[in-house]
C-alpha positions in Angstrom: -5.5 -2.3 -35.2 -3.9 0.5 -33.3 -0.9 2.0 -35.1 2.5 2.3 -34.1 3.9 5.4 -33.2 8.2 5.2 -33.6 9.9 8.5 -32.2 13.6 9.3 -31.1 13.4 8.9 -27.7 15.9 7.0 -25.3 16.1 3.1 -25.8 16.1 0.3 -23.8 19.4 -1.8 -23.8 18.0 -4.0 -26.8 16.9 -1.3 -28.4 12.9 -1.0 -27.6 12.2 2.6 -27.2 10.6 3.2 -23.9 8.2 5.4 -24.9 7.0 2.9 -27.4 6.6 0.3 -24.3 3.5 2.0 -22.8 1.9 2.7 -26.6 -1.4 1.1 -27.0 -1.0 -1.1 -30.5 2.9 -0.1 -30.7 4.5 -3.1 -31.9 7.4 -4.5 -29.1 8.9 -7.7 -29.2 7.1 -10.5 -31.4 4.4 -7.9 -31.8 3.2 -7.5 -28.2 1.3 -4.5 -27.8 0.5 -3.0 -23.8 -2.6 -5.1 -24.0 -0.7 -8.1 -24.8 1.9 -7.0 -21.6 -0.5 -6.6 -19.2 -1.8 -10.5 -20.0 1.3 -11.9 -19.9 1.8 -9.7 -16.4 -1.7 -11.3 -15.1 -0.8 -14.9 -16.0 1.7 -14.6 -12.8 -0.5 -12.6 -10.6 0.1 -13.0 -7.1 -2.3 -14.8 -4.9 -2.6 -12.1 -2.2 -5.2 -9.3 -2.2 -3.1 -6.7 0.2 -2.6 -3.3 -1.0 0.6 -2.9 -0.1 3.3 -0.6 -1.8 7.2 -0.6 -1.1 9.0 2.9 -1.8 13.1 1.9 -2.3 15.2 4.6 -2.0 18.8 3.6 -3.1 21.8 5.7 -1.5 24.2 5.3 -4.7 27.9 4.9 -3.8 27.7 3.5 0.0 26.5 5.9 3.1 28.7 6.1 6.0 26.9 4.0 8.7 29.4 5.0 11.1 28.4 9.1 10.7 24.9 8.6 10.3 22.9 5.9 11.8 25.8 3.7 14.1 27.8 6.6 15.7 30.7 5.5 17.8 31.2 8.4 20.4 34.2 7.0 22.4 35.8 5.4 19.9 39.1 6.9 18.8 39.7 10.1 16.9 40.6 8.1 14.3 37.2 6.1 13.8 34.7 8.5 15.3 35.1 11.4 13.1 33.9 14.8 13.4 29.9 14.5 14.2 28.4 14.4 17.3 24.9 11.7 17.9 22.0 13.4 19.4 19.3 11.1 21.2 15.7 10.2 19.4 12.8 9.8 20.5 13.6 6.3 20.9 15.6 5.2 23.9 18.6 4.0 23.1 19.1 5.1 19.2 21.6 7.9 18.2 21.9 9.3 15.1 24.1 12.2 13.3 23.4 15.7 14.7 23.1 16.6 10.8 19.3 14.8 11.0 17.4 16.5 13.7 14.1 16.0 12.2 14.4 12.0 11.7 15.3 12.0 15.5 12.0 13.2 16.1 10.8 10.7 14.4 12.7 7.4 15.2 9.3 6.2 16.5 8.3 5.4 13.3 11.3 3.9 11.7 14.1 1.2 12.6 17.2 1.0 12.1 18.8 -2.3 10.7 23.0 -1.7 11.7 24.1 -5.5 11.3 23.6 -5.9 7.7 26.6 -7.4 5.9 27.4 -7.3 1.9 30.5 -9.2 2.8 29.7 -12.6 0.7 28.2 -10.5 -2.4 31.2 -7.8 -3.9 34.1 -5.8 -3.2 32.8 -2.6 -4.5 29.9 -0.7 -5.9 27.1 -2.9 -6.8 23.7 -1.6 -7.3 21.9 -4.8 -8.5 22.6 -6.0 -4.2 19.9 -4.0 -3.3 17.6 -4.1 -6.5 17.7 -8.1 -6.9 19.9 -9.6 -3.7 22.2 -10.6 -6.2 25.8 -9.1 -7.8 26.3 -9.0 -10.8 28.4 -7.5 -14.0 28.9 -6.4 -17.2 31.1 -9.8 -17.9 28.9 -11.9 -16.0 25.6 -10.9 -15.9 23.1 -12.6 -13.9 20.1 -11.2 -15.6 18.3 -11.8 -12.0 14.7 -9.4 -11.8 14.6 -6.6 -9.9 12.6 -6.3 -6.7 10.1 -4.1 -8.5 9.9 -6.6 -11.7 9.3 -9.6 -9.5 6.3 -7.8 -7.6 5.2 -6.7 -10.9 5.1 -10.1 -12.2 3.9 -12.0 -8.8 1.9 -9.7 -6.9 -0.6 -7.7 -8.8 -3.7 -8.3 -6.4 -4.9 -5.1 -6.6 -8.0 -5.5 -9.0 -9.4 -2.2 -10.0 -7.3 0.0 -7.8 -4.6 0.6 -10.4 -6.1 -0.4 -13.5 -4.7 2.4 -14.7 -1.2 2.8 -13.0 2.1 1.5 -14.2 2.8 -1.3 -10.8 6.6 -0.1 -11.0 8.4 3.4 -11.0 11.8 3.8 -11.5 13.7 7.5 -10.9 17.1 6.0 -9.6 18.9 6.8 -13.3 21.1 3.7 -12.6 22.0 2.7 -15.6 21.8 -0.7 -14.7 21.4 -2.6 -18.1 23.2 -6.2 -16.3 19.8 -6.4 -14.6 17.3 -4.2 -16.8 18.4 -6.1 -19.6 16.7 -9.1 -21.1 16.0 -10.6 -17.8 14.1 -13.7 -16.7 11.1 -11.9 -16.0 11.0 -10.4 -19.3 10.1 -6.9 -20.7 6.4 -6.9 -19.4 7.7 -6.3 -16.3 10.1 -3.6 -16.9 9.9 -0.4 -15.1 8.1 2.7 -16.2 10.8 5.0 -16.3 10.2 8.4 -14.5 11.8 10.9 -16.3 10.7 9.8 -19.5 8.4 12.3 -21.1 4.7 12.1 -19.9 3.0 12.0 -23.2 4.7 8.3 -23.2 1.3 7.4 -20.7 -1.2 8.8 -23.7 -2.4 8.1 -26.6 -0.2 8.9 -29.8 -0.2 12.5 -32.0 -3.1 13.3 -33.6 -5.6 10.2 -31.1 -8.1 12.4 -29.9 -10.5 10.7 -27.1 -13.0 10.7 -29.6 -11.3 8.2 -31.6 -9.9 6.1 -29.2 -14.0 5.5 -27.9 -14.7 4.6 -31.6 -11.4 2.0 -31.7 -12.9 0.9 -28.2 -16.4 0.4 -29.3 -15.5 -1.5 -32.7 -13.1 -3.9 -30.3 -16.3 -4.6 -28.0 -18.3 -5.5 -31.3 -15.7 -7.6 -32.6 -15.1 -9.1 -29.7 -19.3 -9.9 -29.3 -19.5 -10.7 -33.0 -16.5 -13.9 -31.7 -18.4 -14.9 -28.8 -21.3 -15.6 -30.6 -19.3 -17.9 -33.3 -16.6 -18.7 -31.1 -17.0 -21.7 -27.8 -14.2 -19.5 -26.0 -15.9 -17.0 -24.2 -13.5 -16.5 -21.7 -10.6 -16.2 -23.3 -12.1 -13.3 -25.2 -13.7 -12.2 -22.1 -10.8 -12.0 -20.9 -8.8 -10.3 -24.3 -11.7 -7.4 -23.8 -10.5 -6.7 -20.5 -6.4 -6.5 -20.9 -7.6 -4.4 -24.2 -9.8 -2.2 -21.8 -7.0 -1.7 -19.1 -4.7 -0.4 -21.8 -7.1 1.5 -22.8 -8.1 3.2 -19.8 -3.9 3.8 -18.9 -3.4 6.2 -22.0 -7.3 7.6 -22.1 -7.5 8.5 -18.4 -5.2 11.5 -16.9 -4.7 9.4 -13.3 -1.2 8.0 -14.1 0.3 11.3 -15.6 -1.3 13.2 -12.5 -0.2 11.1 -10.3 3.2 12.4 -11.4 2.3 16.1 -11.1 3.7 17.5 -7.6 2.0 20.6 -9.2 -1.0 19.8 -7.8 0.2 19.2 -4.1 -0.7 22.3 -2.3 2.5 24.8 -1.1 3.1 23.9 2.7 3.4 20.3 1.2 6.0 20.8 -1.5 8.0 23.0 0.8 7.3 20.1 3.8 9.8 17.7 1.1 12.7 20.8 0.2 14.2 21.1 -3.0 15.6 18.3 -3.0 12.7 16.3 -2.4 11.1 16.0 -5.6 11.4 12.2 -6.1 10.0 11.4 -2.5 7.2 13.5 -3.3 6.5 12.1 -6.2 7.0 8.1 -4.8 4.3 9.0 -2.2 2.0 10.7 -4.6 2.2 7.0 -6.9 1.9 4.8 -4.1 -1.1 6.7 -3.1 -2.6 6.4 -6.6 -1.9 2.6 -6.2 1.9 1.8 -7.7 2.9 -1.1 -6.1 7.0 -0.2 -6.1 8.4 3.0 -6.6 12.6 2.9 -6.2 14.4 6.5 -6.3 17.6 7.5 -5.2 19.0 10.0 -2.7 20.5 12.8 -3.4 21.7 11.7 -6.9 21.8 12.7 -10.6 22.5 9.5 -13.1 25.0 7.8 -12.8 26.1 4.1 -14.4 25.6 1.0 -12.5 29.1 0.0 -11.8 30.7 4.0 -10.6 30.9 5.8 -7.9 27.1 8.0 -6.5 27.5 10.7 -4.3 27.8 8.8 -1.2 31.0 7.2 -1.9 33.4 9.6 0.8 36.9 8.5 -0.1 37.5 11.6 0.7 36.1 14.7 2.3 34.0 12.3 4.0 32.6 15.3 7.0 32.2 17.9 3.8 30.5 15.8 2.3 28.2 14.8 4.1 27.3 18.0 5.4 26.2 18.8 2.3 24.3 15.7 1.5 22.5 15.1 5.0 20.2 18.0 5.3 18.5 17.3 2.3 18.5 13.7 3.3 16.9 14.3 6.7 14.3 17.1 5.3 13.0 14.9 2.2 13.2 11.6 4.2 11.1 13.1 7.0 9.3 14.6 5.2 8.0 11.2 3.0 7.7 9.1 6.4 5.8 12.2 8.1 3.0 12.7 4.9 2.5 9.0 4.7 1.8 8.7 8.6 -0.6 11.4 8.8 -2.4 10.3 5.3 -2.8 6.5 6.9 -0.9 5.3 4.5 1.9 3.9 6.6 1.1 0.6 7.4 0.3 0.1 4.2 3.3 1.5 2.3 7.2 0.0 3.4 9.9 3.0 3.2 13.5 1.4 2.9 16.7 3.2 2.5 20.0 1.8 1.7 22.9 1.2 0.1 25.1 -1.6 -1.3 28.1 -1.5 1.4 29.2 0.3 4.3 32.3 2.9 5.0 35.9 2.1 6.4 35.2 2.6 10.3 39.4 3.9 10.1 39.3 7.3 8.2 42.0 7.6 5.5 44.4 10.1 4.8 42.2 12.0 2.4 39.8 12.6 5.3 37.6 9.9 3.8 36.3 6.5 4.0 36.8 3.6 1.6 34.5 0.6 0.6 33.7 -1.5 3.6 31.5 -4.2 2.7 31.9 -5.8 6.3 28.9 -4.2 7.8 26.3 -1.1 6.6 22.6 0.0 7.5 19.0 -0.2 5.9 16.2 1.9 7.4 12.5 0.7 7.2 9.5 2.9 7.9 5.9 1.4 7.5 4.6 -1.3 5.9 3.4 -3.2 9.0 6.5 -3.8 9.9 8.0 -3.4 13.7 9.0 0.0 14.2 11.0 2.0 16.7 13.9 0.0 17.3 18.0 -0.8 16.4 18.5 -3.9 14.8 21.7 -5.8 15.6 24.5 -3.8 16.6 28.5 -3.8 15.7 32.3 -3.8 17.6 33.3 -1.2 19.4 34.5 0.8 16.1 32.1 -0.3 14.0 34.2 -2.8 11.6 31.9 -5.9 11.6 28.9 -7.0 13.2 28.1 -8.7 17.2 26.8 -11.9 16.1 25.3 -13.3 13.3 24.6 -10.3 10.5 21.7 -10.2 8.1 22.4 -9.4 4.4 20.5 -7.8 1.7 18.2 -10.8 0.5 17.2 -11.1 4.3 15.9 -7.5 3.9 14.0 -8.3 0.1 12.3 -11.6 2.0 11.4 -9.4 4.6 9.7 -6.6 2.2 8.5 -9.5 0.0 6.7 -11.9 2.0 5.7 -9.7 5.2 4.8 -6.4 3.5 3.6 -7.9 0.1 2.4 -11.3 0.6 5.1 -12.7 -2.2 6.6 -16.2 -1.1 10.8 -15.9 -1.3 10.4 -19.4 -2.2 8.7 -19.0 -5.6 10.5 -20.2 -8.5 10.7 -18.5 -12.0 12.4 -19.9 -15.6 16.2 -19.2 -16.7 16.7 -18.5 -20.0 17.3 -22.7 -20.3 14.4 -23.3 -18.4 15.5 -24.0 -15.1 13.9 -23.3 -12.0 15.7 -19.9 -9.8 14.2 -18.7 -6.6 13.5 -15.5 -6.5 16.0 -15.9 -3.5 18.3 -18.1 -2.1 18.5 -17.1 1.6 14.8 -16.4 2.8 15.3 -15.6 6.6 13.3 -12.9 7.5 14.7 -10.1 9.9 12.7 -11.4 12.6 13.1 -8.4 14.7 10.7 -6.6 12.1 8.1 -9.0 12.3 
């Protein structure tokens, strides 16, 4: 048996060490080992065979929709604040004067302005745009991420990414109320970016020589079995979880993967400084990760406080600072995918979990406003080019009927990944959840 390897790095919320998650033989809960994850994993494989990948970017604290995406021009002084729109390449979409480079682009992208949080929370809320659901500390609802339920239902991919964790996480929300011990279960956990690489090989003092050896005495046990055991393909099928985890330690494809030092120069300075994590999404999605989420310009920050787009005041400084980097790393991921092909078959969405106060406040800022916000999409097969919905005047609500957050996950997962809304998984008591409750797609998209 492979041994376990205990270190002193960062924990999980009950206590399993991340690094130990991705060790081969490393004893987890009940004794799993990565082989005995990636089984449990396959047992709720998808029933699609399209490589598709969904890159989440999460803008942590609420962007102003009303500076940024839904300008309102003649509106008054009051509600229009200081930026000016400049026209895109798409009739009839505006955007802040701070993103020159995304108006260049708007062809490829579309702009959702009607979505509404209003039914899910009064305040910050990350776990809206992770799982469609709110949640707390108090009352947790242990509902699976988006990456965790594509983990778990959609892994037709075969050989592609034997060797690649299906789900990246670099957001740094802390966001143990839905990382915890939720219904999905641990083998379906992010890999955490961030975490130290030697985490995706084998432990101190495993050279490749004797993982081979460990590898060929498993294939003689496991033919030694067959022959005195009427259960072939269950072992068959033991030689091949065993192989995969294997092959994700041995092989240097997932720990490249993360290495921007191998992109050539005119590509790292194409995504800025601050562009390291869309870099890196767009290097695993092209190595065959199925979700990668990341946050914008943002450090780590807990799950229920403020991110760096929460304005209550000095909403213009603020963002003057923030959108630059925004529109050069943003541009710069929707750019590289298009002229890699990779864009019909990788979804971009950016959001967050609310909008701003249309009225700016007395601090030059703008509160929570949970009445209406934006979501961009890019890719993925999706309909591109176009404004979504549109709000009042000042931008406090939406005209018509709004979409909300789990019409933008049913969207990603049934018409970019192939995953039915409708699918059930287990509570904790046994009962039946689906993965969402309100499946309407934004039809516009599709």
């Amino acid at each position: 048996m492979l041994s376990v390897h205990h270190s002193k790095s960062s924990s999980l919320c009950d206590g399993i060490s991340r690094r130990e998650f991705l060790r081969v033989g490393g004893l987890l809960v009940g004794g799993l080992s990565l082989a005995d994850l990636l089984r449990i994993e396959a047992q709720g494989a998808g029933r699609t065979k399209r490589a598709k990948s969904v890159i989440m970017v999460y803008m942590h604290g609420g962007p102003s929709h009303i500076d940024m995406f839904d300008m309102k021009p003649y509106a008054p002084v009051e509600f229009r604040g200081e930026f000016r729109p400049i026209g895109t390449n798409v009739i009839g979409l505006e955007i802040c004067e701070l993103m020159p480079r995304l108006a260049t682009i708007a062809d490829k992208f579309s702009v959702i302005r009607n979505l509404s949080f209003m039914e899910y929370t009064d305040g910050h809320n990350p776990p809206l745009v992770y799982t469609g659901y709110r949640t707390s500390t108090e009352n947790p609802t242990y509902r699976p991420t988006f990456g965790s339920v594509v983990s778990r239902f959609n892994r037709g991919r075969g050989n592609t990414v034997r060797d690649m964790p299906p789900y990246v996480a670099f957001d740094g929300i802390d966001t143990k109320p839905i990382r915890g011990s939720d219904f999905l279960g641990v083998a379906h956990r992010p890999f955490i970016a961030g975490e130290p690489m030697e985490a995706l090989g084998p432990i101190a003092g495993m050279t490749l020589d004797r993982m081979r050896d460990r590898k060929n005495l498993l294939a003689s046990y496991h033919a030694l079995k067959r022959t005195i055991d009427d259960n072939g393909g269950n072992i068959a099928a033991m030689d091949d979880f065993t192989t995969r985890a294997l092959d994700m330690i041995t092989t240097s494809r997932a720990r490249d993967a993360f290495d921007i030092g191998q992109e050539p120069e005119n590509i790292r300075a194409l995504y800025g400084e601050g562009g390291t994590q869309f870099l890196k999404a767009r290097r695993l999605v092209e190595a065959g990760v199925q979700v990668v989420t990341l946050t914008a310009n943002s450090e780590s920050h807990t799950w229920d406080t403020a991110g760096p787009w929460d304005h209550h005041g000095g909403v213009f400084t603020g963002l003057r600072k923030l959108l630059p980097a925004f529109d050069q790393s943003l541009y710069a991921l929707i750019t590289d995918l298009a002229q890699r092909g990779l864009d019909q078959d990788v979804a971009v969405v950016v959001w967050g979990e609310m909008g701003r106060t249309p009225r700016i406040n007395a601090a030059a800022g703008r509160d929570h406003w949970n009445d209406v916000g934006f979501a961009l999409v890019a890719g993925g097969g999706l309909k591109m080019g176009q404004v979504v919905g549109s709000t009042t005047s000042r931008g406090e609500r939406a005209t018509g009927r709004p979409y909300t957050p789990q019409n933008m996950l049913a969207t990603l997962y049934e018409k970019v990944l192939g995953i039915d809304p409708a699918q059930t998984y287990l509570d904790f008591n046994g009962r039946p959840l689906y993965l969402l409750e309100n499946r309407e797609k934004i039809v516009e998209l599709v």
